[in-house]
Residue, then its C-alpha position, 0 to 999 in steps of 0.5 A: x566467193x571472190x577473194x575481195x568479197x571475203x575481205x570485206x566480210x572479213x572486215x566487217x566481222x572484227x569492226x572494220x570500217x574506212x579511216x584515217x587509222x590505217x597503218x603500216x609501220x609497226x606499232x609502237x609499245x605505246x599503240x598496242x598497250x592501248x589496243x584491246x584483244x579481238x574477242x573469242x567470237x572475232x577470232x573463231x569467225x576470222x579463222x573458222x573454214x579458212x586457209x591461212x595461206x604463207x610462202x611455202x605452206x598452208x594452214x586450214x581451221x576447220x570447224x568440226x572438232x576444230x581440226x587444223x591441218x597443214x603443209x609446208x616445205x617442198x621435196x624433201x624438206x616437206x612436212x604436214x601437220x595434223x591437229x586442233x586449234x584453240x583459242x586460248x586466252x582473249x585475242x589468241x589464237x593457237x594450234x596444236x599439231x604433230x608435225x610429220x617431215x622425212x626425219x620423224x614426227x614432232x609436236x608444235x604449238x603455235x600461237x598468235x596474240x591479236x589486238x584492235x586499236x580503231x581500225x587496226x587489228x595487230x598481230x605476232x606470234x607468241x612468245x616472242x614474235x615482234x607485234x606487226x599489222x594484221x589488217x588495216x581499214x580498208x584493207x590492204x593488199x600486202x596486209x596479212x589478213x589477205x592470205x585467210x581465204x574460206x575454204x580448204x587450201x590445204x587437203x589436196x596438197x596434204x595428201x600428196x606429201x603424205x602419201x610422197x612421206x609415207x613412200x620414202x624409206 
């Protein structure tokens, strides 16, 4: 599936459609008091077979057992993450993994809240993330939604760090 084609279906599972609501800018305090939680289904259909993919990293939200796996980071400041991810109240999303870095292994719990107010779907990570916009109507191209593509970004390059990891001494 081309990467369009899936941000159109990505658009028209959270209600998505062309508009005037189209923003960039963040919202104001106003704007995302008003704005309701994507609902439990939007956000599993958002995210379930997909990578989230970031600068240096990606996440991918497998459907069985709801497996999250990633990886970030390159030579030695590489690490992968093994986990579940959740969805935790109404609108967020979180993951649970055991981070594994040169340095050891650590625990992380990550979370991201996401609202819809017309045709705009706003995000931040919790707690203390500031609010920014996730996709706009009709999406667009620097919009984070974006880098959620279905299919499994992750596993082959998992499997290079941790075997890179597991070499070091």
């Amino acid at each position: 599936m081309s990467v369009k084609k899936g941000l159109v279906i990505i658009a028209a599972l959270v209600g998505l459609a062309s508009g005037a609501d189209a923003v960039s800018a963040a919202p104001s305090a106003a704007t995302i008091k008003k704005a309701e939680p994507l609902s439990n289904d939007d956000l599993y259909r958002l995210y379930s077979q997909r990578s989230w993919v970031w600068k240096d990293g990606a996440g991918y939200f497998a459907i069985p057992q709801r497996r999250f796996s990633a990886w970030s980071g390159k030579g030695k400041a590489a690490s992968y993450g093994v986990g579940r991810w959740f969805i935790a109240d109404t609108g967020k999303l979180c993951f649970k993994a055991d981070w594994y870095a040169t340095n050891g292994i650590w625990p992380a719990l990550t979370c991201f809240s996401h609202r819809k107010k017309g045709n705009v779907i706003f995000q931040k990570r919790e707690p203390k993330g500031d609010w920014y916009v996730f996709a706009n109507a009709p999406v667009r191209n620097g919009d984070e939604v974006t880098k959620l593509r279905r299919g499994n970004y992750v596993a082959s390059r998992l499997t290079k760090v941790e075997a890179k990891l597991n070499r070091m001494p």
